[in-house]
KEKE-3310 file (N, C-alpha, C; in steps of 0.2 Angstrom, whole numbers, plus 5000, padded with zeros to 4 digits):
npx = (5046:5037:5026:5016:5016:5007:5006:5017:5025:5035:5046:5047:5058:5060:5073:5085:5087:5078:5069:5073:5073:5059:5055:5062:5057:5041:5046:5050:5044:5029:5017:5007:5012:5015:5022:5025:5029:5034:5030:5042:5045:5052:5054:5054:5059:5049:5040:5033:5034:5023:5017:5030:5034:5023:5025:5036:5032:5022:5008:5001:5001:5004:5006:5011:5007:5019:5022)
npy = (5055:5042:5030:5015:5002:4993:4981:4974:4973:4961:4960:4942:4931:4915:4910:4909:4921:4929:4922:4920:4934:4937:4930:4935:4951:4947:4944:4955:4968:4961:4961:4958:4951:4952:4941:4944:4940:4939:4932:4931:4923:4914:4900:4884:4888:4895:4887:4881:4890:4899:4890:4887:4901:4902:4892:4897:4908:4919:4927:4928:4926:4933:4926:4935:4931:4940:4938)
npz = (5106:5107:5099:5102:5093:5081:5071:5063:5046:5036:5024:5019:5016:5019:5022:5035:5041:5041:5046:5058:5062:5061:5072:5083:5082:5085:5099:5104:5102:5104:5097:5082:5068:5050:5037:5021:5006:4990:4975:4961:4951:4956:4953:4962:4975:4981:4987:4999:5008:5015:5025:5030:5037:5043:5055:5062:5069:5062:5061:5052:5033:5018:5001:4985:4968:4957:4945)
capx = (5039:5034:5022:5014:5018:5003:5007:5023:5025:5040:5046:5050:5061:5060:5078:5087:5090:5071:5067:5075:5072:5054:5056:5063:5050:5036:5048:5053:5038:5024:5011:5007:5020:5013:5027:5026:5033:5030:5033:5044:5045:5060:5054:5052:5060:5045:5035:5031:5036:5018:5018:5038:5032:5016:5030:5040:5028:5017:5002:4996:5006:5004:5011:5007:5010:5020:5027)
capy = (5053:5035:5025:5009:4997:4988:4977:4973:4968:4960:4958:4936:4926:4909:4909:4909:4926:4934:4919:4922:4942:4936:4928:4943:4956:4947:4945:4963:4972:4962:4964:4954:4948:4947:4938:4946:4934:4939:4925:4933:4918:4912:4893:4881:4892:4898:4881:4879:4897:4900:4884:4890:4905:4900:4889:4901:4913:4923:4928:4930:4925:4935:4928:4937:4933:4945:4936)
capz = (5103:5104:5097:5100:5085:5083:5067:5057:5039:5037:5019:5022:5012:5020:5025:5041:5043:5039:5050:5064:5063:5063:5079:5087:5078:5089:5107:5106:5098:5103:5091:5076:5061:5044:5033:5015:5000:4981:4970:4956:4946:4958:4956:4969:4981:4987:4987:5007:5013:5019:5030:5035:5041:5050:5060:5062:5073:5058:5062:5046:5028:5013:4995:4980:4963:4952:4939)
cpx = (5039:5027:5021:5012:5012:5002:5012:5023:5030:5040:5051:5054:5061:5067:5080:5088:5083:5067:5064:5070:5065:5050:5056:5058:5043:5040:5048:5047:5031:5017:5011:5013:5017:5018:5023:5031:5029:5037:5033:5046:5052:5058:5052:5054:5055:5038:5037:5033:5029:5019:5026:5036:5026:5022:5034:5039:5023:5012:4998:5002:5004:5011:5008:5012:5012:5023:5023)
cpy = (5046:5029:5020:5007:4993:4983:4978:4968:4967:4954:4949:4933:4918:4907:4910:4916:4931:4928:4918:4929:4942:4935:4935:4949:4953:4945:4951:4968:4969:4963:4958:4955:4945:4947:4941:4942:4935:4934:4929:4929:4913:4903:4890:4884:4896:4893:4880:4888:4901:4896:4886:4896:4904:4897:4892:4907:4917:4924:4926:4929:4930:4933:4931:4937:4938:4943:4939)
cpz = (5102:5105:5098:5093:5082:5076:5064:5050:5037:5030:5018:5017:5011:5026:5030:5043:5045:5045:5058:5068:5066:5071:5084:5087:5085:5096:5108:5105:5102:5100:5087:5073:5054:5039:5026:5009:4993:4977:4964:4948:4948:4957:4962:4976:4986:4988:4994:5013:5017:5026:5037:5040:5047:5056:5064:5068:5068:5060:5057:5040:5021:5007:4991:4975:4959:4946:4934)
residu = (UNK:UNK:UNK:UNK:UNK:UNK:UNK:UNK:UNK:UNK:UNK:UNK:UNK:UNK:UNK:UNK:UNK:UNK:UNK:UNK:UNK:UNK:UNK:UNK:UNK:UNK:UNK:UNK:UNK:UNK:UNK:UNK:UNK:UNK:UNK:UNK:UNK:UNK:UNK:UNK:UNK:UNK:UNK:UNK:UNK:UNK:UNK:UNK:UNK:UNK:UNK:UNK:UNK:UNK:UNK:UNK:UNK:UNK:UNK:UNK:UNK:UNK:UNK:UNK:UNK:UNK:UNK)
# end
């Protein structure tokens, strides 16, 4: 049974790793990539990680506060 994919939501961090994967996610899949980041109260850790992502390939960036 397989499905066409036709968005992923892809819980981001900023770092190399969620970066990368990001990458791969829209070479392999094709489809949109919307990057997910909730601001847990980690600090400046998450000051530019919209902008990183957009760079990065994002379609679309979701942060949300939850502190």
């Amino acid at each position: 049974m397989s499905e066409e994919i036709k968005k992923i939501v892809l819980a981001y961090s900023g770092g190399l790793d969620t970066s990368v994967i990001l990458k791969w996610l829209k070479e392999t899949y094709r489809c949109p990539v919307v990057a997910y980041a909730a601001d847990l109260g980690q600090g400046n850790e998450i000051n530019g990680i919209k902008e990183k992502a957009l760079k990065t390939g994002a379609d679309e960036v979701v942060v949300d506060d939850l502190r």
